[in-house]
C-alpha positions as CSV (number, residue, x, y, z in Angstrom):
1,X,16.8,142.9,148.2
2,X,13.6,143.2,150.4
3,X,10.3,142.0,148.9
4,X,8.0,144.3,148.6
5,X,4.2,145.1,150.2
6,X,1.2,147.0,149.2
7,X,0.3,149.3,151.8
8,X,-2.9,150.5,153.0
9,X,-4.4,154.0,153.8
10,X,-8.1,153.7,152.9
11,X,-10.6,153.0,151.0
12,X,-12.8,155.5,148.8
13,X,-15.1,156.4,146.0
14,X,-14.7,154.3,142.6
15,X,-12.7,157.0,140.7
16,X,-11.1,158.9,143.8
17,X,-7.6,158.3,144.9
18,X,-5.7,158.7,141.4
19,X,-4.1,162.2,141.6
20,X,-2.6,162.0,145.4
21,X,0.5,164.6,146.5
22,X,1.3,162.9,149.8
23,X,4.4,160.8,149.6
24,X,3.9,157.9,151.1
25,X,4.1,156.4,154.8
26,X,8.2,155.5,154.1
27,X,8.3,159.1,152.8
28,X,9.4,159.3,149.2
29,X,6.8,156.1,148.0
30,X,4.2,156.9,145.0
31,X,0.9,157.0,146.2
32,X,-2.2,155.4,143.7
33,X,-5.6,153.8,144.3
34,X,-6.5,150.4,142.8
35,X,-10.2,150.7,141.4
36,X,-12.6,147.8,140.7
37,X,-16.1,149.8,140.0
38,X,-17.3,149.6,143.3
39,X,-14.5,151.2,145.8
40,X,-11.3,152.3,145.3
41,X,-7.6,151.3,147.8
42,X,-5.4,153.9,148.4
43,X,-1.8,152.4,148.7
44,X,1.2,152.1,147.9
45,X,4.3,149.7,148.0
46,X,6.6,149.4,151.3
47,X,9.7,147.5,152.0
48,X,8.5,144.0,154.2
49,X,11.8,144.4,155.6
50,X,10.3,148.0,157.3
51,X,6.5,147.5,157.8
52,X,5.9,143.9,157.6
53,X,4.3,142.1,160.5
54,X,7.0,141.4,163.0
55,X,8.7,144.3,161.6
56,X,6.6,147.0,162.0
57,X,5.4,145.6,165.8
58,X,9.1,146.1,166.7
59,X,9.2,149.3,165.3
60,X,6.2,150.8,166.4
61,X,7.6,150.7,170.0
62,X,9.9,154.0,168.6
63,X,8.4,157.2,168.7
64,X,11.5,158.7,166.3
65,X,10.3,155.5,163.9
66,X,6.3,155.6,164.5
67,X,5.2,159.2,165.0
68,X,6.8,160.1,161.5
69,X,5.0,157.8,159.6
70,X,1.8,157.5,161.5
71,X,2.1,161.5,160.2
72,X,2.5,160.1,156.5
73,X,-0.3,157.8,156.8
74,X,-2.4,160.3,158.2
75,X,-1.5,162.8,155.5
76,X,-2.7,160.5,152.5
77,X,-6.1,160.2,154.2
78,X,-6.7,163.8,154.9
79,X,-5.8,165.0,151.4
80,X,-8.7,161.7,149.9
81,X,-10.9,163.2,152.4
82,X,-10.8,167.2,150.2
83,X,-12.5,165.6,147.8
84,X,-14.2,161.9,148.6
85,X,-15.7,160.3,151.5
86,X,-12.5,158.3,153.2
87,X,-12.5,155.1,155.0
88,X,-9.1,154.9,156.7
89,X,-7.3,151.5,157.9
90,X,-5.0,151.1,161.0
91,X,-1.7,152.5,160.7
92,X,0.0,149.0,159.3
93,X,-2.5,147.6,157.5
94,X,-0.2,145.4,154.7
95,X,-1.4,143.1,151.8
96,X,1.2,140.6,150.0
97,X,0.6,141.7,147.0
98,X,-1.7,144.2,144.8
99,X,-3.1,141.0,143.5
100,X,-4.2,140.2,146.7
101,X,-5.8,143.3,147.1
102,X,-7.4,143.5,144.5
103,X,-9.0,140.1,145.5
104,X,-10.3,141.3,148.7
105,X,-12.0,144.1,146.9
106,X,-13.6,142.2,144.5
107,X,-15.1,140.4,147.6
108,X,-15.5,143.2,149.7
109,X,-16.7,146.3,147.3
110,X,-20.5,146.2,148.2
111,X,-19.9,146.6,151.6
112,X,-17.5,149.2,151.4
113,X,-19.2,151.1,149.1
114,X,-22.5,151.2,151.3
115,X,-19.8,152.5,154.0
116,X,-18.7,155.1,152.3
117,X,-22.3,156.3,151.1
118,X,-22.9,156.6,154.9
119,X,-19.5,158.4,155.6
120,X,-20.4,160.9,152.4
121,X,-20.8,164.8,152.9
122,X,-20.2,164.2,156.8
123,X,-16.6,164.8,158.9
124,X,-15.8,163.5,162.0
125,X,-15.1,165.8,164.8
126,X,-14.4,165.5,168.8
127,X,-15.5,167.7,171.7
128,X,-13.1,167.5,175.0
129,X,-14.5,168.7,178.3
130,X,-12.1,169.9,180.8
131,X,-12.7,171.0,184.3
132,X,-10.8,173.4,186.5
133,X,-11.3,171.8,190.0
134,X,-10.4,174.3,192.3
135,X,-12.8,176.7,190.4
136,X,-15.5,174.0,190.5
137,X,-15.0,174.1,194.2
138,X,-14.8,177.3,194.6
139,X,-18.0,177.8,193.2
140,X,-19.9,174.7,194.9
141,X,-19.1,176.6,198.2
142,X,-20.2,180.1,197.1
143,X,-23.0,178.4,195.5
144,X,-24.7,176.6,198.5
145,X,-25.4,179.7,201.1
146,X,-25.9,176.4,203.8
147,X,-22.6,176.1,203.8
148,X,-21.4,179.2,205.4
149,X,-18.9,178.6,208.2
150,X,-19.6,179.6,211.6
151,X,-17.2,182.3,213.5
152,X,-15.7,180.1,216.3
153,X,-12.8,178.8,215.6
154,X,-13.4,174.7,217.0
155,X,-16.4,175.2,215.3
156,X,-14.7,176.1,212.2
157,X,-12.3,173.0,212.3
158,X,-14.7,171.2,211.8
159,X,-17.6,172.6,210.0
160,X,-14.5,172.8,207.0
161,X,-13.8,168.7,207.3
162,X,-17.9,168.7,206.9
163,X,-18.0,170.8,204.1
164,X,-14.8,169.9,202.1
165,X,-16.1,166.2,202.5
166,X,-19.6,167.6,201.0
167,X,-17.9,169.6,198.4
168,X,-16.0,166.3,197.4
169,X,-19.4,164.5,196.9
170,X,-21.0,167.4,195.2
171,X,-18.2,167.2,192.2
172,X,-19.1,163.4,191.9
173,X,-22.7,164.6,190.8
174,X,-21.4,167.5,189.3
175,X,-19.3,165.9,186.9
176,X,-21.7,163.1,185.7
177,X,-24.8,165.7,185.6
178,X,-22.5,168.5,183.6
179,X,-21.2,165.7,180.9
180,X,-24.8,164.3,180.8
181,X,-26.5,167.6,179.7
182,X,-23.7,168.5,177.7
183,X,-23.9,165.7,176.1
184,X,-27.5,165.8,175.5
185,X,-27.1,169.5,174.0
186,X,-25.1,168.5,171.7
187,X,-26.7,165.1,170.4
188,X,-29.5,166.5,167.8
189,X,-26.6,167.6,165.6
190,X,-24.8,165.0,165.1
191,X,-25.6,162.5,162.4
192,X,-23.9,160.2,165.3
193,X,-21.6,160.1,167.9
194,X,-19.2,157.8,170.0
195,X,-17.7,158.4,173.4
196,X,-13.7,158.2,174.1
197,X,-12.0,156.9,176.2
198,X,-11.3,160.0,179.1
199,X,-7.3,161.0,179.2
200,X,-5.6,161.5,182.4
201,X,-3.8,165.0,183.1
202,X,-0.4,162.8,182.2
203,X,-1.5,161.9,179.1
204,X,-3.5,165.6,178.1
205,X,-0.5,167.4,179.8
206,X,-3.2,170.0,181.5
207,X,-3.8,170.7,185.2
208,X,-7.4,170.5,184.3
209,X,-9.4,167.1,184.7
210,X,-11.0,165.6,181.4
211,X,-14.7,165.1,182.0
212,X,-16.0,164.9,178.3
213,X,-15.1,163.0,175.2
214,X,-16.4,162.8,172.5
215,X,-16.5,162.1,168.7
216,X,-19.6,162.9,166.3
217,X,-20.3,162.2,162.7
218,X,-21.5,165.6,161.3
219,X,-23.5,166.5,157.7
220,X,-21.0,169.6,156.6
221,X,-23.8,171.5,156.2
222,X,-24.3,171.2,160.1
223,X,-20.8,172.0,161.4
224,X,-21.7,175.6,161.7
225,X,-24.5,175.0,164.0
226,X,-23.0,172.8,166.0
227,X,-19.9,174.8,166.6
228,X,-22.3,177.6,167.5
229,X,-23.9,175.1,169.9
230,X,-20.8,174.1,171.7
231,X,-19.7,177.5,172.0
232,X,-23.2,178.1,173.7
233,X,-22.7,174.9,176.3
234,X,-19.2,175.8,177.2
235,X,-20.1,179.5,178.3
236,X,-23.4,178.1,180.3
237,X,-20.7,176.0,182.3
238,X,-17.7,178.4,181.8
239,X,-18.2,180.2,185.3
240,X,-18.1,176.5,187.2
241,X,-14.9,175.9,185.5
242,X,-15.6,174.0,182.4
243,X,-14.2,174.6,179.4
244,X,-15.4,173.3,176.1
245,X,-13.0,172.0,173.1
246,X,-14.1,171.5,169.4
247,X,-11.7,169.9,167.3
248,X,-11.7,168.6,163.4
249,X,-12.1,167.1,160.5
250,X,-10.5,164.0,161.6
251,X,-10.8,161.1,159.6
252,X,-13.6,159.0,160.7
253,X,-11.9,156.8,162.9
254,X,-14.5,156.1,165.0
255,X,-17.7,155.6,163.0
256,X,-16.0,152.8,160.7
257,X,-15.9,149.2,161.5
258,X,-13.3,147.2,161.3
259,X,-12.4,145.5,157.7
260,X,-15.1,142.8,156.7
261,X,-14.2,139.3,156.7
262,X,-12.1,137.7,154.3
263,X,-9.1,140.0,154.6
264,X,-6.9,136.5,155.0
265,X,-4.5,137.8,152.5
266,X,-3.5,141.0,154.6
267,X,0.5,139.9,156.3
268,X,-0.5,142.1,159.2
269,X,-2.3,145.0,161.2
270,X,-1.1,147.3,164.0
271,X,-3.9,148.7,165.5
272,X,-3.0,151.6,166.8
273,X,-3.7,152.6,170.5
């Protein structure tokens, strides 16, 4: 028989964790939380023969293998997250043993803890700019009364040349002036925020171009506002194209450091792209 694993999600409250519904990231394991007064693991146990290490890299190369459980993994965060700040772990994240778990936590509790007293009563969520270019061209042109083009038809030729080579430049500033006051509109709300990495159109599967990415940490009590406030910033921009996309709760990914030292007794981490 395969040993077995203990299995990270996340890490939560002292007391939080105990009652999950989720099945686990192999789809039919029990989900608990081990709890040493200080933070709490959410876990549970995995075949080594599936998710260990080498195992689990291998794997993770399948979409029909990875995109299931990254779903189940996923899952057990979000349903912590109805009730208790969250701090989720790479999809893969495997300890030998709950022993050796509960080891690191009894290291590592403080810190978490003063994590998740950050991460408490806020949500993560990200803002995508896209940009329709030929409509940002479009209105450049109309824009910019200069750049009329004269009747004669040599003239023409190359007045157009001119003025699509202007029009070219002009989106350059455009773009980086647009995300900048965006950006800027949007920053007072946010308890913090991160920039992402821009997708191209092969990766968003959109004809428009990705301009602005973004995650923020929010206070709940602020998410009204703020979606108000993007609403606000994509309709100043929506006649030169942009569109504005708010999206969320997400677990906070992007607002939690990586594990603290000392995690020797973890077998292995995938970190996901």
């Amino acid at each position: 028989m395969s040993s077995l694993g203990v299995y990270l999600y996340c890490f939560t409250r002292s007391g939080a964790g105990r009652q999950i519904k989720a099945s686990g990231v192999d789809g039919h394991g029990t989900v608990t939380a081990l709890d040493t007064g200080r933070a709490a693991a959410v876990f549970s146990t995995v075949r080594l023969d599936e998710f260990g290490g080498e195992a689990v890299a291998s794997k993770a190369q399948d979409p029909q293998w990875l995109i299931p459980r990254a779903c189940e993994h996923e899952r057990v965060i979000e349903e912590v997250m109805q009730t208790a700040p969250a701090l989720p772990v790479r999809f893969g994240t495997i300890f030998s043993s709950s022993e050796a778990l509960e080891r690191f936590l009894a290291k590592q509790g403080p810190a978490l803890a003063r994590i998740l007293d950050r991460l408490s009563d806020k949500e993560e969520w990200a803002v995508k700019g896209f940009v329709d270019l030929a409509r940002l061209k479009e209105w450049l042109r109309v824009a910019d009364p200069v750049r009329r083009l004269p009747e004669s038809p040599g003239a023409h030729y190359f007045r157009q040349k001119r003025l699509d080579a202007q029009v070219e430049e002009a989106v350059k500033f455009w773009r980086r002036g647009a995300a900048d006051q965006v950006r800027a509109s949007l920053a007072s709300f946010a308890s913090d925020a991160r920039p992402l990495r821009l997708q191209a159109r092969s990766v968003t599967g959109r004809g428009a171009e990705m301009i602005f990415n973004m995650a923020y940490l929010l206070l709940r009590d602020d998410i009204d506002r703020f979606r108000e406030r993007v609403s606000a910033a994509g309709a100043a921009y929506a006649e030169q194209g942009l569109t504005l996309e708010l999206s969320g709760p997400w677990p906070p990914y992007n607002f939690c450091p990586p594990l603290p030292e000392g995690q020797d007794e973890a077998l292995g981490v995938l970190r996901s792209a």
